[in-house]
C-alpha positions in Angstrom: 45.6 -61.1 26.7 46.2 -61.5 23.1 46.2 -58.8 20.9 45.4 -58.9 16.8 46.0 -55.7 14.9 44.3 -55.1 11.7 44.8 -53.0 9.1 42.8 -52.2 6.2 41.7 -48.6 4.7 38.2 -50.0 4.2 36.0 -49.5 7.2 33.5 -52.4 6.1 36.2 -54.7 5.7 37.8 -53.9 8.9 33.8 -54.3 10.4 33.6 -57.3 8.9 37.1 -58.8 10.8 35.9 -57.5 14.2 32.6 -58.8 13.5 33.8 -61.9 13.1 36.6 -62.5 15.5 34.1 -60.6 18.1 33.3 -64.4 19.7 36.8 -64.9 20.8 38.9 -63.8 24.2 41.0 -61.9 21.8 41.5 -57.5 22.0 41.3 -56.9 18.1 42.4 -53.5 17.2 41.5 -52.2 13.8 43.2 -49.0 12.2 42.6 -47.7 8.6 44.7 -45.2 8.5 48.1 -47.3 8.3 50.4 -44.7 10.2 48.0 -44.7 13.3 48.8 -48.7 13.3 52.3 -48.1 13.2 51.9 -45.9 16.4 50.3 -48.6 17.8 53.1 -50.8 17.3 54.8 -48.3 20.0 52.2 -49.1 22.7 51.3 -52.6 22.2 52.4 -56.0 22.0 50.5 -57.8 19.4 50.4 -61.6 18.6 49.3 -61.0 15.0 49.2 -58.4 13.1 46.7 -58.8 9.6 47.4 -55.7 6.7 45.1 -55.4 3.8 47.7 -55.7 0.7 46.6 -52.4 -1.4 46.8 -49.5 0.7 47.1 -45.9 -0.6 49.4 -44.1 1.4 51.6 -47.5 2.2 51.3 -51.2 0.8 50.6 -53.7 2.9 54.1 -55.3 2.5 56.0 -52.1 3.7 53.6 -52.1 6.7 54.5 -55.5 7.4 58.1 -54.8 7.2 57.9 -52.1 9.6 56.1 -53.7 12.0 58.6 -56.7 11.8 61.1 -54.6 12.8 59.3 -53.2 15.6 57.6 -56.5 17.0 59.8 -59.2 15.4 58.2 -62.0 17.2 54.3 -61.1 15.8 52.7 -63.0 13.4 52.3 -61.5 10.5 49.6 -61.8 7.6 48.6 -60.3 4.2 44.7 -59.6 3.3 44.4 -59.3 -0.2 42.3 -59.5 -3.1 45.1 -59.2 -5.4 46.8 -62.3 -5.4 49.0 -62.7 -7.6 52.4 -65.3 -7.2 55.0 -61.7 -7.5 53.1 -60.6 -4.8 52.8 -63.3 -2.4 56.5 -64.2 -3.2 57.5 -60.3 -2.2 55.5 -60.8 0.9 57.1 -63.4 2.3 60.9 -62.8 1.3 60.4 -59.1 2.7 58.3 -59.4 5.1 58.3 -62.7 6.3 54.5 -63.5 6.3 53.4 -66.3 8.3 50.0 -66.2 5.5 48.7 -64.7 2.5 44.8 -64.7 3.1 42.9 -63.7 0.0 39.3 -61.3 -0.4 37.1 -62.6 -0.1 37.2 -65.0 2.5 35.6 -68.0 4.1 35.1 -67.2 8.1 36.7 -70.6 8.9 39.7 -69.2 6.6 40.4 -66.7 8.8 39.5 -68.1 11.9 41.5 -71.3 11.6 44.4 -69.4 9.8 44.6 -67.2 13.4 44.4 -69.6 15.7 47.3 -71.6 13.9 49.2 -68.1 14.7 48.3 -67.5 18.0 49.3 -71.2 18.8 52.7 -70.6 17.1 53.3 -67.2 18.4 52.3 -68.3 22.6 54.8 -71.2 21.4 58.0 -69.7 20.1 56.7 -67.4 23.3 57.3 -70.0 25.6 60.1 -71.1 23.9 61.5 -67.9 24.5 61.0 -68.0 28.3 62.5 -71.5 28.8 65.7 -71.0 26.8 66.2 -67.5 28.6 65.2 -69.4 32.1 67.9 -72.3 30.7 70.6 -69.5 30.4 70.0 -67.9 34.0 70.2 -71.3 35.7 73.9 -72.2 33.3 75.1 -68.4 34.5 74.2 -69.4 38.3 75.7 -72.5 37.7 79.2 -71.1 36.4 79.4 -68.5 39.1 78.9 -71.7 41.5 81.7 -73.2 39.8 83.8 -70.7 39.9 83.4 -69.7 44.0 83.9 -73.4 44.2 87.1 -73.6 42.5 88.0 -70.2 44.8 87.7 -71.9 47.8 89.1 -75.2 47.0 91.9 -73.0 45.7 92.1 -71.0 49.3 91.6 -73.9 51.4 92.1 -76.9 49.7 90.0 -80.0 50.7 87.3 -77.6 52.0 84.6 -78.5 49.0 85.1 -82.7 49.1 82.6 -84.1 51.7 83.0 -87.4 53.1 80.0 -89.4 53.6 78.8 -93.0 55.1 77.1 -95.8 53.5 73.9 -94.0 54.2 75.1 -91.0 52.9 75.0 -89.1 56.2 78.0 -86.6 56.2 80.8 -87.7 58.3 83.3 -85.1 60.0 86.7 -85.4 60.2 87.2 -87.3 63.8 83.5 -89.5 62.1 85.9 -90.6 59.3 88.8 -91.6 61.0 86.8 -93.6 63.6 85.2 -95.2 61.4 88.0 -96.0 58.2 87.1 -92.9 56.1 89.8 -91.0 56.8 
């Protein structure tokens, strides 16, 4: 199931979110207290994870950073109502912020802006799975190789096969009966 973490130190805000994300097969979990999210980070994997900008214990920026360290392959996105270009700019050298969503929004904002994420986190997700499932099979592959080139080595001739026109294999007495050999 995906998971969305938000973050925010207002409570009506972080109503708001779940209020409106509620519709969706989605498990949203909302923190205000920003070191309780980062404890969350511990226990599970989330595809995106949304922090208000202004917080006052830690800035939203720092959050982000943190939890890119911990779940590199989230999503991650800044709510703010403060959005100036320094900011946005710090967000996304530090942090590496997929978006900057601004207060207040437009439902379809957010909405469309986390579905874009989703799709591009279950995609470099997949991604993931086929090149580590593309390794495996080049790893079996070499250590095939390599007992090949044993036993040719050991007993030479033994990997070459001989087959007919068909391609039905042909043994050794098959080939010399029949020219092969």
């Amino acid at each position: 199931m995906i998971k969305i973490q938000l973050v925010d130190d207002e409570p009506n805000i972080l109503a708001s979110l779940q209020r409106l994300l509620r519709p969706y097969p989605w498990e949203v979990h909302a923190f205000s207290d920003a070191q309780e999210a980062l404890q969350a980070l511990t226990e599970h994997e989330y595809a995106v994870i949304i922090s208000d900008y202004k917080m006052p214990n830690l800035d939203g920026i720092t959050y982000l950073q943190f939890a890119k360290q911990r779940q590199p392959h989230a999503m991650r996105m800044v709510l703010s109502g403060h959005g100036d270009r320094q900011s946005m700019m710090q967000a996304i050298n530090r942090a590496e912020i997929y978006r900057f969503l601004s207060k207040p929004w437009e439902d379809y904002e957010i909405e469309t802006a986390l579905k874009a994420a989703i799709d591009l986190y279950q995609l470099r997700s997949e991604n993931q799975r086929l090149l580590a499932q593309v390794r495996n099979q080049r790893n079996t592959l070499e250590r095939q190789r390599q007992e090949l080139q044993r036993l040719e080595q050991k007993h030479p001739g033994i990997t070459r096969v001989l087959r007919d026109a068909d391609g039905a294999l042909l043994l050794e007495d098959d080939a010399s009966e029949s020219g092969y050999g």
